[in-house]
NUTI-507529 format. One line per field, with one value per residue (C-alpha): residue number from 1; x, y, z. Coordinates in steps of 0.5 Angstrom, whole numbers. Each point is the difference from the previous one (the first is absolute). Example, Ala and Ser with C-alpha at 12.3 -4.5 7.8 and 13.67 -1.06 7.14 Angstrom:
// NUTI-507529
num <- 1; 2
px <- 25; 2
py <- -9; 7
pz <- 16; -2
END
This chain:
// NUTI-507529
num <- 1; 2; 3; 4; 5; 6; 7; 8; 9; 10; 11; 12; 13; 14; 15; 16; 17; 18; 19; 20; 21; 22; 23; 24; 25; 26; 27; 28; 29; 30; 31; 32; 33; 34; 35; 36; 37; 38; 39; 40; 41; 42; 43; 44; 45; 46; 47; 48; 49; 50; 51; 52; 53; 54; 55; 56; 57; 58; 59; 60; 61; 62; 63; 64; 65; 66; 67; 68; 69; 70; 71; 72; 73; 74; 75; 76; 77; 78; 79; 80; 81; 82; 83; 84; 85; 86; 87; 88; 89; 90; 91; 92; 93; 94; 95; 96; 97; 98; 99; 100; 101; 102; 103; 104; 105; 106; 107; 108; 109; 110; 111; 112; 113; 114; 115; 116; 117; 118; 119; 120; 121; 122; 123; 124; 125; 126; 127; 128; 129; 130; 131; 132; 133; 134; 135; 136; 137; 138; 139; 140; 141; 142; 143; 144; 145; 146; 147; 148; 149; 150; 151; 152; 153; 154; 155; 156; 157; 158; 159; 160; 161; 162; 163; 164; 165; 166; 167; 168; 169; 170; 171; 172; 173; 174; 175; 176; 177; 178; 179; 180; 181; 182; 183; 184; 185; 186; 187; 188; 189; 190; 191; 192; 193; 194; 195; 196; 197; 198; 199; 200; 201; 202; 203; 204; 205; 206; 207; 208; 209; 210; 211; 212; 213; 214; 215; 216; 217; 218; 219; 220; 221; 222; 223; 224; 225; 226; 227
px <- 0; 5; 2; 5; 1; -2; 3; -7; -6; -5; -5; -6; -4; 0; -7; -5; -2; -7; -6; -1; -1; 6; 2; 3; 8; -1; 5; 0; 3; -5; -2; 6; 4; 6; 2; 4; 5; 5; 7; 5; 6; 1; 0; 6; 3; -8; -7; -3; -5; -7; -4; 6; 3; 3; 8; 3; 3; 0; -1; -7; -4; -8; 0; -5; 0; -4; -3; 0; 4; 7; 2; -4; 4; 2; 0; 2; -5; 2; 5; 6; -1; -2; 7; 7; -5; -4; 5; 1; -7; -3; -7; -4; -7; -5; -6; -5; -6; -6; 0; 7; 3; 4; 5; 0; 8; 4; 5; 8; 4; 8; 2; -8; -1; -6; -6; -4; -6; 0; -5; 3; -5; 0; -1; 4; 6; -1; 1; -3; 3; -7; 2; 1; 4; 8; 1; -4; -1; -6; 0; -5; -5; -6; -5; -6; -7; -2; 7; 3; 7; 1; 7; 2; 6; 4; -4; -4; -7; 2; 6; 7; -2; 6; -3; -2; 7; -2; 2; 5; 4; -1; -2; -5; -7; -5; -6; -5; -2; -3; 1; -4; 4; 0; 5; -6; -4; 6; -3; 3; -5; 2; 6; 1; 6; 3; 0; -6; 2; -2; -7; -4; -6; -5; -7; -4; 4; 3; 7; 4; 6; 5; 1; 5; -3; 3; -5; 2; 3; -2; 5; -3; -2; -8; -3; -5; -6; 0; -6
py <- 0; 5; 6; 3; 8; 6; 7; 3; -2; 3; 4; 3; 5; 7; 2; -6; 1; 4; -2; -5; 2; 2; -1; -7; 3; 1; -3; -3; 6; 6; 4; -2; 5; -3; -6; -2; -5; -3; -1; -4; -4; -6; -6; -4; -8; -4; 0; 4; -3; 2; -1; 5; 4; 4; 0; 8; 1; 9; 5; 0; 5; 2; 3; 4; 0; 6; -1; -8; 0; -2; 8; 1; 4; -4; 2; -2; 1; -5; 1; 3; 7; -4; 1; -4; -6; -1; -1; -7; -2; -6; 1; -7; 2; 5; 2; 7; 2; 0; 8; -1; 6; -6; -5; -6; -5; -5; 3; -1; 5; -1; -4; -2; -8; 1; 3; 5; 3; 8; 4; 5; 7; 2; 7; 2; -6; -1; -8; -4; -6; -3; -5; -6; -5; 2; -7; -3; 1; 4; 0; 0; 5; 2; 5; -2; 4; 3; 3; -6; -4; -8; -3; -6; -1; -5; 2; -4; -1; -4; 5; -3; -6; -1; 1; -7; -2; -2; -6; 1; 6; -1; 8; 4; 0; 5; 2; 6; 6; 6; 7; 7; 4; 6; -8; -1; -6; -5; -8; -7; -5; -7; -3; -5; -5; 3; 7; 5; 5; 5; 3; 3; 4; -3; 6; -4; 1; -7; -1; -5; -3; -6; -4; -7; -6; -6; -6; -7; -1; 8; 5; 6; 7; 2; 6; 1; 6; 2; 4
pz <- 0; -2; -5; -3; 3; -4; 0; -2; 4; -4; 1; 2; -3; 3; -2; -3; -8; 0; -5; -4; -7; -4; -8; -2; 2; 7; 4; 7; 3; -3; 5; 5; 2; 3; 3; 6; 1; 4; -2; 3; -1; -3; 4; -2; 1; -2; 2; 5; 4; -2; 7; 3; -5; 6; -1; 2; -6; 0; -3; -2; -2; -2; -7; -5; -7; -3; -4; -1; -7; -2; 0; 6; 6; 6; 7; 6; 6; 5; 4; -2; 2; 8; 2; 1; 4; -6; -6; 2; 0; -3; -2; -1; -1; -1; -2; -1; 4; -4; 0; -4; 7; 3; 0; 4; -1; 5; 1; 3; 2; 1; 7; 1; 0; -2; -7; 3; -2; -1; -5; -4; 0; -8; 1; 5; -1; 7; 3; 5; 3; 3; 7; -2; 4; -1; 1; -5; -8; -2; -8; -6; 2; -3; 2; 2; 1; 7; 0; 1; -3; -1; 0; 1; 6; 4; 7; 2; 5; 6; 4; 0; -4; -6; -7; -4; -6; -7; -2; -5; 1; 8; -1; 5; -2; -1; 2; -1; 4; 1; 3; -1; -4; 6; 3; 5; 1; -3; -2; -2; -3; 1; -1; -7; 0; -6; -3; -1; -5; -6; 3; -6; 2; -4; -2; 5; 6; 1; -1; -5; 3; -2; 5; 0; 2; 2; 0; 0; -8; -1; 0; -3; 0; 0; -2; 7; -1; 8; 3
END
């Protein structure tokens, strides 16, 4: 269950494509103005581990490309202009809020043993790191309604009981939580033998995520539609 590393994780659309008409040239992108994307460093000496994917490997940086064509203007917008802490962050994630003003990315600062999760204001360039617990990993966000975040993360429920090891590369497995975006009101769902990563929100408000089994002579990786 692995992947080959890529230098550019793309992209999610800065603002959503508006009507539905249109001439037969109009292209994926018409109406979008720009996109963000996350460019890291390549990952070298073989596959990644798809169900982890959290090798510090810095610099990383959240870009925009304006508009979204080849001769488009880049722009970084995360998070160089922060200060010397910030110049060896990793980014591993992200998401936009649903009103396009904010962006949710784990991310790992230079000396942390861990991914966090912070939201970047796109007005103001501001950011916030949200308190998650600096001992384990909080990555993958998305943006849930009611001002909510979802990500999956190596904490568990039961206080000081050690996290479940998957069964090939023995790393910790992960589990999905909830924290209000003011960071109040923090939860963990059930715990999994192996991984649960890549939350989408769906347009009915669930959520779709992978999850790894192990069942008996399965080894696979399931798309689960969570409420």
């Amino acid at each position: 269950m692995k992947r080959t590393g890529l230098i550019i994780a793309l992209a999610a659309l800065w603002a959503m494509p508006v009507g539905c008409g249109g001439d037969d040239n109009d292209g994926a992108l018409d109406g979008v103005d720009s996109i963000v994307f996350i460019q890291r460093q390549p990952q070298y000496g073989g596959m990644g581990d798809i169900f982890q994917n959290m090798p510090y490997n810095p610099p990383a940086r959240l870009v925009t490309l304006t508009p979204p064509t080849a001769d488009g203007e880049l722009e970084v917008i995360c998070c160089d202009h922060l200060g010397p802490e910030f110049q060896n962050m990793d980014i591993n994630g992200y998401d936009i809020s649903f009103d396009a003003s904010e962006i949710a990315f784990s991310g790992r600062l230079d000396g942390d043993p861990v991914y966090g999760l912070f939201v970047l204001d796109l007005a103001t360039g501001e950011v916030e790191q949200l308190p998650t617990d600096p001992t384990e990993h909080a990555i993958y966000p998305i943006f849930m309604p009611g001002d909510r975040i979802m990500f999956n993360t190596t904490a568990v429920v039961e206080a000081g009981a050690p996290q479940f090891r998957d069964e090939y590369e023995r790393g910790e497995t992960t589990q999905l939580g909830i924290i209000n975006r003011d960071g109040s009101g923090l939860t963990l769902t059930a715990r999994n033998l192996s991984h649960i990563v890549h939350g989408s929100m769906m347009h009915d408000g669930r959520v779709l995520v992978t999850q790894w089994d192990h069942l008996n002579q399965m080894n696979s990786g399931h798309l689960l539609a969570m409420d």
